[in-house]
C-alpha positions as a Markdown table, in Angstrom:
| # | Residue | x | y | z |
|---|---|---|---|---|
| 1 | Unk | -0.4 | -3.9 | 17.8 |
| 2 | Unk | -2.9 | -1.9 | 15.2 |
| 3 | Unk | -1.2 | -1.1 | 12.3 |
| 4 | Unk | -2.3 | 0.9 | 9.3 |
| 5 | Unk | -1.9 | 2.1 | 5.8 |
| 6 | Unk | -3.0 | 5.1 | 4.4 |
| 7 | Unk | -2.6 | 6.9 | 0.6 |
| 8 | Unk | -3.1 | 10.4 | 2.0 |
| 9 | Unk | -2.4 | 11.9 | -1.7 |
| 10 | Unk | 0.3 | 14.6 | -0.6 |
| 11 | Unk | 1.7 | 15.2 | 3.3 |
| 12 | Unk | 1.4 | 19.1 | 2.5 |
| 13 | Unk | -2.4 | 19.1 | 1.5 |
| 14 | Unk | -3.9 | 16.5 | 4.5 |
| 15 | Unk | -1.6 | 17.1 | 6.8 |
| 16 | Unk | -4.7 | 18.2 | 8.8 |
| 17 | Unk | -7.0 | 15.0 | 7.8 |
| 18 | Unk | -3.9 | 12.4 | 8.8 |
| 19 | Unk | -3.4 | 14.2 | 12.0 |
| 20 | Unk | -7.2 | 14.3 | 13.0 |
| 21 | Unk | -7.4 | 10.6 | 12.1 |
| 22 | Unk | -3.9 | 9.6 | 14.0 |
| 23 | Unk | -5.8 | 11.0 | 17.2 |
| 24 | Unk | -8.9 | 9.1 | 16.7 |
| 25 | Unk | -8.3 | 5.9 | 15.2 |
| 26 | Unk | -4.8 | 5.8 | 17.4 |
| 27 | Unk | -2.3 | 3.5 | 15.5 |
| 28 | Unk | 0.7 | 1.9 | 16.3 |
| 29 | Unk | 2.3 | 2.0 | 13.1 |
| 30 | Unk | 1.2 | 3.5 | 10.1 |
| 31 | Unk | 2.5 | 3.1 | 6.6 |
| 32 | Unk | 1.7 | 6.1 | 4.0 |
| 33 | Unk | 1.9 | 6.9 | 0.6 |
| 34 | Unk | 2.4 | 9.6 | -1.6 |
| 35 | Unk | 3.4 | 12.1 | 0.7 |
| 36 | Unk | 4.8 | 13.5 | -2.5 |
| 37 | Unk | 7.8 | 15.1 | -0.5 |
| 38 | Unk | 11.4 | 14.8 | -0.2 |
| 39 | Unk | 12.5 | 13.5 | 2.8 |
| 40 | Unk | 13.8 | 17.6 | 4.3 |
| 41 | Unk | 10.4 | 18.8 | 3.6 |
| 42 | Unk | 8.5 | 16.2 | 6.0 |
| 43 | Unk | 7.0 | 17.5 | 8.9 |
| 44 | Unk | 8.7 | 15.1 | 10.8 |
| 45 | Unk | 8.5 | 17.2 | 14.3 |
| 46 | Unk | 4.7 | 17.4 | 13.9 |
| 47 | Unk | 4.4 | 13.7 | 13.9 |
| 48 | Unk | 7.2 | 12.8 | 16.9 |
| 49 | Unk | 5.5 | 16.1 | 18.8 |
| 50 | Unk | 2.5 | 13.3 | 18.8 |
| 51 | Unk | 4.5 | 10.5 | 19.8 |
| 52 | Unk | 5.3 | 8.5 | 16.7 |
| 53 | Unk | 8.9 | 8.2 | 15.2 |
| 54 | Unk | 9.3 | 9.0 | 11.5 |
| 55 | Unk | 10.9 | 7.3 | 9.0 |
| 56 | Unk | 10.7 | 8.3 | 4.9 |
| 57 | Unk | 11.8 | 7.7 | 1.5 |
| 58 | Unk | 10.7 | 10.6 | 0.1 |
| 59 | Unk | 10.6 | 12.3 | -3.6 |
| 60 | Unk | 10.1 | 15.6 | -5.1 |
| 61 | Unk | 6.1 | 16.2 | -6.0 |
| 62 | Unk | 5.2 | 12.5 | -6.4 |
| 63 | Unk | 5.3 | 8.8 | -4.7 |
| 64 | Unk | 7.0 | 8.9 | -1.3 |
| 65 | Unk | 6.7 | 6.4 | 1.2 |
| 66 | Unk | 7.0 | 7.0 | 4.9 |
| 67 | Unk | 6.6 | 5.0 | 8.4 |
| 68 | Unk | 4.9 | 6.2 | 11.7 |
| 69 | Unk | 5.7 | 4.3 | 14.6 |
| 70 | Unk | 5.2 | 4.6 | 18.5 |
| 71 | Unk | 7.2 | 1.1 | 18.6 |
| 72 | Unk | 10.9 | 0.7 | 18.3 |
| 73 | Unk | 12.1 | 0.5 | 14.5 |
| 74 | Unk | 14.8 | -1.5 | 13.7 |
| 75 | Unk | 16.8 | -2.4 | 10.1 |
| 76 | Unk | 15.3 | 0.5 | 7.8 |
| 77 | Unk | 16.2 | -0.2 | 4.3 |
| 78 | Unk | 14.3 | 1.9 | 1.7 |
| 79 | Unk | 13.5 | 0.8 | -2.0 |
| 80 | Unk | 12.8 | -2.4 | -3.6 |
| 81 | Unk | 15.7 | -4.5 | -4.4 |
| 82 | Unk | 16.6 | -5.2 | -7.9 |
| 83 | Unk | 15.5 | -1.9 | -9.4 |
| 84 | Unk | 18.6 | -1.7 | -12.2 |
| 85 | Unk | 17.7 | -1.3 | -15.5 |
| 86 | Unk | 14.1 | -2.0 | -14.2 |
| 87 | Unk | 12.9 | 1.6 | -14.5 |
| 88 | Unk | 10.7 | 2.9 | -17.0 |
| 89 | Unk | 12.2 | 2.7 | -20.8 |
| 90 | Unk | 15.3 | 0.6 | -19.7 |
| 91 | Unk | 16.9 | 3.2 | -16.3 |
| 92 | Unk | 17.1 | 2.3 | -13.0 |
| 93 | Unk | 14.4 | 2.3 | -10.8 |
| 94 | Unk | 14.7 | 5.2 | -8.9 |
| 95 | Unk | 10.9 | 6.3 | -7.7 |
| 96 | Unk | 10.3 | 6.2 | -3.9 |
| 97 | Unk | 7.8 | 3.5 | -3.2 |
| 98 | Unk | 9.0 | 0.5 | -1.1 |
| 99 | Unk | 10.5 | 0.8 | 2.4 |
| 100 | Unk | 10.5 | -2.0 | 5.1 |
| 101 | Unk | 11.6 | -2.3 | 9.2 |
| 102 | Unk | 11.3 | -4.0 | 11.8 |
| 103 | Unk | 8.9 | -3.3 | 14.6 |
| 104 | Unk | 9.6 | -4.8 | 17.6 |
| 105 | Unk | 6.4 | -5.8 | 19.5 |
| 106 | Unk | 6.1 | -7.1 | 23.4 |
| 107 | Unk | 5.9 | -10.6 | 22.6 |
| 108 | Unk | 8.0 | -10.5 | 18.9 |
| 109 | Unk | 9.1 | -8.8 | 16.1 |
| 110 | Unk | 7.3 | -8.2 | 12.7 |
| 111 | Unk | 9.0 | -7.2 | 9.7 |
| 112 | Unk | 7.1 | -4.5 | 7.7 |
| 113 | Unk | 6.8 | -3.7 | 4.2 |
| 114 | Unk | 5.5 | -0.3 | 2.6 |
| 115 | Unk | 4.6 | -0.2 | -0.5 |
| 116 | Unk | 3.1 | 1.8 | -3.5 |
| 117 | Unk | 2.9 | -0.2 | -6.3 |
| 118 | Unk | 2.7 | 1.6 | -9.2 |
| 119 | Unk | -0.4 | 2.1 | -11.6 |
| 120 | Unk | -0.1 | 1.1 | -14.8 |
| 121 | Unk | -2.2 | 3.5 | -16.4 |
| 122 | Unk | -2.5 | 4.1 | -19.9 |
| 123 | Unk | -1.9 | 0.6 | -20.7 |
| 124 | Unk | 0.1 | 0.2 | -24.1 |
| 125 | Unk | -0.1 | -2.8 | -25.8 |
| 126 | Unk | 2.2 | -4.8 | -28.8 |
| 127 | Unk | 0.0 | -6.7 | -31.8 |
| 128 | Unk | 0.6 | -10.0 | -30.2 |
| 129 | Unk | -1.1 | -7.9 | -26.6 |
| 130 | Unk | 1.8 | -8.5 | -24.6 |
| 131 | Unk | 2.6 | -4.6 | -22.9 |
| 132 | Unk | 5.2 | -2.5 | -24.6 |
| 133 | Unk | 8.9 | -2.8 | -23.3 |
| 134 | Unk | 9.2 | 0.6 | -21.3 |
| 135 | Unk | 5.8 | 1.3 | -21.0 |
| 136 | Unk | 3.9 | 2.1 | -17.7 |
| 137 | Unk | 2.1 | -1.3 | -18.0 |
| 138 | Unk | 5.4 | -2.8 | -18.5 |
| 139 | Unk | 6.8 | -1.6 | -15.3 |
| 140 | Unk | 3.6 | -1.8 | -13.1 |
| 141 | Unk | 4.4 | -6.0 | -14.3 |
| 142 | Unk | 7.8 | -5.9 | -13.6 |
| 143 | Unk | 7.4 | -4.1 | -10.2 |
| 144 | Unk | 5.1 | -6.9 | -9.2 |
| 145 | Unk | 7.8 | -9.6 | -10.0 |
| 146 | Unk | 10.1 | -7.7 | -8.0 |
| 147 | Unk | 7.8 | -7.7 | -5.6 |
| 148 | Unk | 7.1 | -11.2 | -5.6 |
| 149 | Unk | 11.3 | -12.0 | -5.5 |
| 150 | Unk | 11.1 | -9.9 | -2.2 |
| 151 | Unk | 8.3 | -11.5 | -0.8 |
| 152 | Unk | 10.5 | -15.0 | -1.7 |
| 153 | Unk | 13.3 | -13.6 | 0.4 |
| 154 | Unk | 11.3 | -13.1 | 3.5 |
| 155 | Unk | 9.4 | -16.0 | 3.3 |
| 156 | Unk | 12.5 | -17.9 | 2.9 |
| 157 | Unk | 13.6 | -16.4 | 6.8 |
| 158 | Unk | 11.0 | -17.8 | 8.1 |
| 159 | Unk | 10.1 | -14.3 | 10.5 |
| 160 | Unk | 6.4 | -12.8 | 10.8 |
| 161 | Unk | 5.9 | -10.0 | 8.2 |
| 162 | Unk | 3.7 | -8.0 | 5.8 |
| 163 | Unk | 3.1 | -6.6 | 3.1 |
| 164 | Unk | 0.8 | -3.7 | 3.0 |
| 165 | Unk | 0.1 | 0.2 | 1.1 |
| 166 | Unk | -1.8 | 1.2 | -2.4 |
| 167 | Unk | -0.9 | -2.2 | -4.8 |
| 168 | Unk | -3.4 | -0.5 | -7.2 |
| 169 | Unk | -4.8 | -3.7 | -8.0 |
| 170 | Unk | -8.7 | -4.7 | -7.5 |
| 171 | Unk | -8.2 | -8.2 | -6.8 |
| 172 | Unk | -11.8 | -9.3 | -8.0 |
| 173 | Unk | -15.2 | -8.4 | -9.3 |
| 174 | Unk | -16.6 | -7.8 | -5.7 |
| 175 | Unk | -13.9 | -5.6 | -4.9 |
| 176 | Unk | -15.6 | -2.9 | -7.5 |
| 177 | Unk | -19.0 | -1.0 | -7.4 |
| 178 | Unk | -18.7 | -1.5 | -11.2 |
| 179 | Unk | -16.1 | -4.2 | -12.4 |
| 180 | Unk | -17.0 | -3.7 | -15.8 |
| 181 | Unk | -15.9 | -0.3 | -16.1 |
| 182 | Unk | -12.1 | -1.1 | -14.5 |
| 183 | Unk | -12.2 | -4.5 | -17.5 |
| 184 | Unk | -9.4 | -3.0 | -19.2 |
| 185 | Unk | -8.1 | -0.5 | -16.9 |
| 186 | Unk | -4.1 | -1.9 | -15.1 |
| 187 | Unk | -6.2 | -1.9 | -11.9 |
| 188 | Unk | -8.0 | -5.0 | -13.1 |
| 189 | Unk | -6.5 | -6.6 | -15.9 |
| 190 | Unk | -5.8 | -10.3 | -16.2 |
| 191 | Unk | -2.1 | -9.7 | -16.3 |
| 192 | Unk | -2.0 | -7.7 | -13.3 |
| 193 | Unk | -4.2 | -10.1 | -11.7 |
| 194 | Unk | -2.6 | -12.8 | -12.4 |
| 195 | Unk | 0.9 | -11.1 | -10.7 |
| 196 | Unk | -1.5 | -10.5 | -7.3 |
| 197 | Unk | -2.4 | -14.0 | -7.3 |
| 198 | Unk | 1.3 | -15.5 | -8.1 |
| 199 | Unk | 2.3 | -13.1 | -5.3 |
| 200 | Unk | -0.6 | -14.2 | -2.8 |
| 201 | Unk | -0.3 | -17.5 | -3.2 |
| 202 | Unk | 3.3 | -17.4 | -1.8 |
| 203 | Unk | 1.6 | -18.0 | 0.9 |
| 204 | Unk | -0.3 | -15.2 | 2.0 |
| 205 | Unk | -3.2 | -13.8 | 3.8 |
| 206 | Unk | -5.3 | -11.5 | 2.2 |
| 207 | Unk | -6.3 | -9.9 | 6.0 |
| 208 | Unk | -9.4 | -8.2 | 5.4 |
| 209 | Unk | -11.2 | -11.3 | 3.3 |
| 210 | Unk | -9.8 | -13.4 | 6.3 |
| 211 | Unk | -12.1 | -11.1 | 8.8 |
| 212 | Unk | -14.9 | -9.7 | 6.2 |
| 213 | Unk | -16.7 | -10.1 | 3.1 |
| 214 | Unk | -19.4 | -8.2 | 3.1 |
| 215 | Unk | -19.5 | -6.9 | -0.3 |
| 216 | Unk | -18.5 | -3.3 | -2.0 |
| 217 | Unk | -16.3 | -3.1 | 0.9 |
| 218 | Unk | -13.5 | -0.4 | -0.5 |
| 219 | Unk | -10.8 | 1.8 | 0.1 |
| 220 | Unk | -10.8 | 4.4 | -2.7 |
| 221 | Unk | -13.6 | 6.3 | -4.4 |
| 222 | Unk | -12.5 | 8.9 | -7.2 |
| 223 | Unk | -13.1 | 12.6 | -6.3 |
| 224 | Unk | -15.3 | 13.0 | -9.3 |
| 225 | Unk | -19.2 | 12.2 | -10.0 |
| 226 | Unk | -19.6 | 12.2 | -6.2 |
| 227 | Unk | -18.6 | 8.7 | -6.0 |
| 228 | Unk | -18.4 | 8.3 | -2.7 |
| 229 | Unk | -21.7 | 9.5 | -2.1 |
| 230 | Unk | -22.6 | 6.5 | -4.5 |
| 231 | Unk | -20.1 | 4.4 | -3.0 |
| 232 | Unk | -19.0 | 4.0 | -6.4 |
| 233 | Unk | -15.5 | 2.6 | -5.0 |
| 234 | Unk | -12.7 | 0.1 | -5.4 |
| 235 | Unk | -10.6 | -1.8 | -2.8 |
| 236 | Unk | -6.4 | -1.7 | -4.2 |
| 237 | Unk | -5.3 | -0.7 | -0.7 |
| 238 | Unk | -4.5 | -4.1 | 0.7 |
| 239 | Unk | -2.3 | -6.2 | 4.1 |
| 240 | Unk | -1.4 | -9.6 | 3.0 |
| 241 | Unk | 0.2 | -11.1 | 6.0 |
| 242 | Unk | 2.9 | -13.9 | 6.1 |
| 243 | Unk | 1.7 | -17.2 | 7.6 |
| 244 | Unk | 3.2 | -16.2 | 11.3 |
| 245 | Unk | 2.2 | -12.7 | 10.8 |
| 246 | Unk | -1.3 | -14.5 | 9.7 |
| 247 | Unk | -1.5 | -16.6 | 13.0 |
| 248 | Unk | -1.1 | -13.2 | 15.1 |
| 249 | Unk | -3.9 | -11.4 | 13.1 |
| 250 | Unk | -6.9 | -10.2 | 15.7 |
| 251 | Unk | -8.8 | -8.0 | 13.0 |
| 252 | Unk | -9.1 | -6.0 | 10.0 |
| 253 | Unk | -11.3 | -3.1 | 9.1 |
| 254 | Unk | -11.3 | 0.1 | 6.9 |
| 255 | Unk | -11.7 | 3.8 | 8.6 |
| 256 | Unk | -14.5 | 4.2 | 5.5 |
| 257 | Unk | -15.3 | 7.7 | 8.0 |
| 258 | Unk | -12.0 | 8.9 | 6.8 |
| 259 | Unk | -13.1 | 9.9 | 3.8 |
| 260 | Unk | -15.7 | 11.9 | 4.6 |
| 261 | Unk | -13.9 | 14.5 | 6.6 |
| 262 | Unk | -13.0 | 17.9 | 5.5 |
| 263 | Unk | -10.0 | 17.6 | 2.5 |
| 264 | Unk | -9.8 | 14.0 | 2.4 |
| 265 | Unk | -7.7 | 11.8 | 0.4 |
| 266 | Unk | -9.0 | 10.2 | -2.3 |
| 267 | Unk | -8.2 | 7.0 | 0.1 |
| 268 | Unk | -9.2 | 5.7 | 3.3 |
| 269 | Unk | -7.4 | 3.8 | 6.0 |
| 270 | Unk | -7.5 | 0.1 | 6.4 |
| 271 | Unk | -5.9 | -1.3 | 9.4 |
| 272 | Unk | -4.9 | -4.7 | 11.1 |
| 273 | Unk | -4.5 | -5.5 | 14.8 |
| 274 | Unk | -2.1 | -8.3 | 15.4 |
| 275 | Unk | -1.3 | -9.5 | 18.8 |
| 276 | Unk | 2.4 | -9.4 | 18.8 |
């Protein structure tokens, strides 16, 4: 089973890229984010014409999360539990960026979970630096708790599943052309860090530093200053798999070609083949 994630930075504007990419690299299952459309407006018939079932959570001109699969889907639920009150300045949490099902394989089922975590950007700070109740920093921290509840949940049943999308998080200095420059940015700060490794060490397997690491090995380069000429990059687009998830895990590897086509994203695929 190869399945993928990929930030394709609006369904409207790359619907060309993703469906140039879906008949090359061939997926099973693909989880995207920020399709930035409500779930009517999806071109679901485009994708089924080419074999995959569609499932989204979708939202007017920003977020969205959405599933491709050519393999049954089972239990769709979309958003991340315990979003009241957990919104941004105190109101319920009501951006699309979490959905989870279950794909049922030939030899078992995996439970999977796609997710856009949010960024975090500007990051405001009280006197004593602890992030500002309300604040985008604030919620980035609290989305990775409830994150981390979720992940506590499914661990707790015992099934094979993953968690895997944009967690806009650069887990460490080798996972940046210039770590120094992303010091102080929520990508890379010691709080948000610290909430990747609380939520890793569930447990989990970080998929592609199980397979590779070779170094400035990423999955986003800004659009500006020809970074990805420079491979001035980042890797935040991540799989961590569950320890039975883990055991099935063949390889891992990111579509770095992606991004060179014609109106790309901003991101590139990364994928995992698991022999479920």
């Amino acid at each position: 089973m190869k399945i993928a994630s990929f930030n394709i930075n609006g369904i409207k504007a790359r619907i060309e890229a993703l469906t140039d990419w879906l008949k090359e690299a061939d997926p099973d299952v693909v989880l995207l984010q920020e399709i930035k459309s409500i779930d009517e407006n999806f071109p679901r018939e485009h994708f089924e014409d080419l074999g995959y079932i569609v499932e989204t959570h979708g939202q007017k001109s920003f977020n969205g999360v959405a599933i491709l699969s050519k393999l049954p889907l089972e239990d769709v639920t979309r958003g991340l539990p315990g979003g009241a009150g957990m919104g941004r300045e105190g109101a319920d949490d009501i951006e699309a960026r979490y959905i989870e099902a279950t794909v049922v394989g030939d030899h078992d089922a995996l439970r999977v979970c796609g997710l856009y975590l949010p960024n975090g950007n500007p990051v405001d700070l009280n006197a004593d630096g602890t992030p500002v109740a309300g604040s985008k920093y604030d919620f980035k921290l609290k989305w990775f708790a409830r994150l981390q509840a979720r992940a506590e949940e499914l661990f707790a049943a015992e099934t094979p599943f993953l968690m895997a999308g944009d967690f806009n998080l650069i887990p460490q200095a080798e996972d940046a052309k210039r770590p120094d420059a992303w010091r102080q940015d929520a990508l890379f700060r010691d709080e948000s860090r610290r909430a990747w490794r609380n939520l890793v060490n569930l447990g989990f397997t970080d998929a592609l530093r199980a397979r590779d690491n070779t170094p400035e090995t990423f999955t986003y380069w800004d659009y500006q200053g020809g970074a990805f000429d420079k491979n001035d990059g980042i890797r935040i687009d991540h799989f961590l798999l569950s320890p039975q998830a883990a055991d099935y895990l063949t390889d891992c590897k990111i579509d770095v070609f992606a991004r060179a086509k014609t109106k790309p994203s901003d991101h590139t695929p990364i994928w995992v083949t698991l022999d479920i």
